[in-house]
C-alpha positions as CSV (number, residue, x, y, z in Angstrom):
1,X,0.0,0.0,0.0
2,X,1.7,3.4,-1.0
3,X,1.0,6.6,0.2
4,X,0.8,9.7,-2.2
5,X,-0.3,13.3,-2.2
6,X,-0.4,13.8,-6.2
7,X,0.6,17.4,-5.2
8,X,-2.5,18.4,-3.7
9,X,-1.8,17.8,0.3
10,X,-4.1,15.2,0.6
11,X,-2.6,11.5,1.0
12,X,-4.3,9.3,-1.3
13,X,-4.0,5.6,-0.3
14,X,-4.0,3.1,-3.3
15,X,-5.3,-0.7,-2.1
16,X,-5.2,-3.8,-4.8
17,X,-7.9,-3.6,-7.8
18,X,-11.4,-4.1,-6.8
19,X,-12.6,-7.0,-9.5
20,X,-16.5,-6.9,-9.2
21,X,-18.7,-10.1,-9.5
22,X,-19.6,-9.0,-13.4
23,X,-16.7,-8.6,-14.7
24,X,-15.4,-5.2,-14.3
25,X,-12.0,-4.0,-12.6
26,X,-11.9,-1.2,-10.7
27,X,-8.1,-0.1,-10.3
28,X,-6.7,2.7,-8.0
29,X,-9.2,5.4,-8.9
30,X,-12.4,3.7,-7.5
31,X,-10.7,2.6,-4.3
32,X,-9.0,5.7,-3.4
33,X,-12.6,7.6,-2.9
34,X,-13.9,5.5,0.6
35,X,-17.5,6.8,-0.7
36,X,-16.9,5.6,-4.4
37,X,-15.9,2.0,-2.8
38,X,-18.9,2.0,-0.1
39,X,-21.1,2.9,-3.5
40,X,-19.4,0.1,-5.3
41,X,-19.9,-2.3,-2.4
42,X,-23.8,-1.5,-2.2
43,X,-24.2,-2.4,-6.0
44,X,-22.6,-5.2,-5.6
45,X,-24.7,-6.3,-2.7
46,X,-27.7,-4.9,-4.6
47,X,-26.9,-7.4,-8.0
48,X,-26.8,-10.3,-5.3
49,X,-29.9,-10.0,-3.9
50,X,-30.9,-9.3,-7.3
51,X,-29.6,-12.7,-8.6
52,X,-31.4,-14.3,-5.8
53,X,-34.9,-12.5,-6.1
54,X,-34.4,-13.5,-10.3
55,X,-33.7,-17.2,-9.0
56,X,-36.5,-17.1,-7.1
57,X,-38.7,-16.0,-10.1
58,X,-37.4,-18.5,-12.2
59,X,-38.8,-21.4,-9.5
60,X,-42.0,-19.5,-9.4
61,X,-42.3,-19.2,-12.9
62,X,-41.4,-23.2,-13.5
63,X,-44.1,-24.1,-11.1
64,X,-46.7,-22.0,-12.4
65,X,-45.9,-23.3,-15.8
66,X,-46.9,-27.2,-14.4
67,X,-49.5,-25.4,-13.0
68,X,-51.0,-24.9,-15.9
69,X,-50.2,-27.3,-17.8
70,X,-52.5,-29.4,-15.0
71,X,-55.2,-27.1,-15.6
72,X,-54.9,-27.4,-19.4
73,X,-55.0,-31.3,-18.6
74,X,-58.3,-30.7,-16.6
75,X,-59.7,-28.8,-18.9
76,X,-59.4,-31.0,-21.5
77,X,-61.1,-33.9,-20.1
78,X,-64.3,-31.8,-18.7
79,X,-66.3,-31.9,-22.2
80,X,-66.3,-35.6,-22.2
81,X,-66.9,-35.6,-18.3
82,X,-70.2,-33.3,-19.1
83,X,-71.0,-36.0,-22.0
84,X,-71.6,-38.5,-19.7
85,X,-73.3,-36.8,-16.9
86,X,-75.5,-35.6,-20.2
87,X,-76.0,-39.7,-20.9
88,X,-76.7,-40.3,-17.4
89,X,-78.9,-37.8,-16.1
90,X,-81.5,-38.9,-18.1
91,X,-81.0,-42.3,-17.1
92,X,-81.1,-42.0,-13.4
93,X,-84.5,-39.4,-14.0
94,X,-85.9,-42.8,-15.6
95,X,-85.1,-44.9,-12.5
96,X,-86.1,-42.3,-10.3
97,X,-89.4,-41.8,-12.0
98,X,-90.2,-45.7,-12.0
99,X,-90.0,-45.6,-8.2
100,X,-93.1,-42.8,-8.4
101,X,-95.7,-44.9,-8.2
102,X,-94.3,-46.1,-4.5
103,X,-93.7,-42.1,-3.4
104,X,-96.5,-40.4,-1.8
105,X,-99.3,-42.9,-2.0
106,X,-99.5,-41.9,2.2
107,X,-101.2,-39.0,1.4
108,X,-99.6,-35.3,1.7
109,X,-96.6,-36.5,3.9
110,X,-94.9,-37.9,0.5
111,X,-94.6,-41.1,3.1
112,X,-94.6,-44.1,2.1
113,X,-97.3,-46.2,3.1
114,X,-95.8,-48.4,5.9
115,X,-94.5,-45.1,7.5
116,X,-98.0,-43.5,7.2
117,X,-98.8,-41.4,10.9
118,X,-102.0,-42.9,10.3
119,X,-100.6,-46.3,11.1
120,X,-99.0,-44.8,14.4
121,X,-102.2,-42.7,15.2
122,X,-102.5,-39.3,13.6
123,X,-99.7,-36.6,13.4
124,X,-96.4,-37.3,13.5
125,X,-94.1,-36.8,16.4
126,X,-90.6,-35.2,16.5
127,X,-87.4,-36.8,17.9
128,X,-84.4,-34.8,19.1
């Protein structure tokens, strides 16, 4: 480390080059002005957490990217899913309707006719 007042009366102290992450070599100049180097530190510590915080999008991105691609997948198979439900319905409105003739032959209870209250004598009770 050498000491020098370039004539001016102010001792400038020269350290080794500063080589940033990037690239970029910062010789003599930078590291003589202790507010140049601070400023130099901070941007360095500011790409870093930069780097991280892009890393971090990149994860998010990726997952969000199955993400949909699950959706998409999901989407896809609801049209035939609604097909068959369309077949069905129908089907299981047949079944229900041939039971009808069973379904409220008690009267207004819609009871069926071994659980009529006039079996058990008149209206019918509650249970808690």
């Amino acid at each position: 480390m050498g000491v020098s007042t370039l004539g001016l009366g102010t001792p400038i102290t020269s350290f080794a080059p500063y080589q940033a992450p990037w690239g970029v070599s910062y010789s003599g100049a930078a590291a003589i002005n202790p507010t140049a180097l601070h400023a130099l530190q901070q941007v360095q510590q500011n790409l870093q957490v930069l780097q991280h915080q892009l890393q971090h999008l990149t994860q998010l991105t990726f997952l969000q990217q199955q993400q949909l691609q699950q959706l998409q997948q999901i989407v896809q198979v609801i049209p035939a899913q609604l097909q068959q439900l369309a077949q069905l319905v129908p089907q299981h409105i047949q079944q229900a309707q041939s039971f009808a003739p069973f379904a409220g032959t008690s009267g207004a209870t819609g009871l069926t006719p071994w659980a009529s209250p006039q079996i058990f004598g008149g209206q019918p009770g509650y249970v808690m």
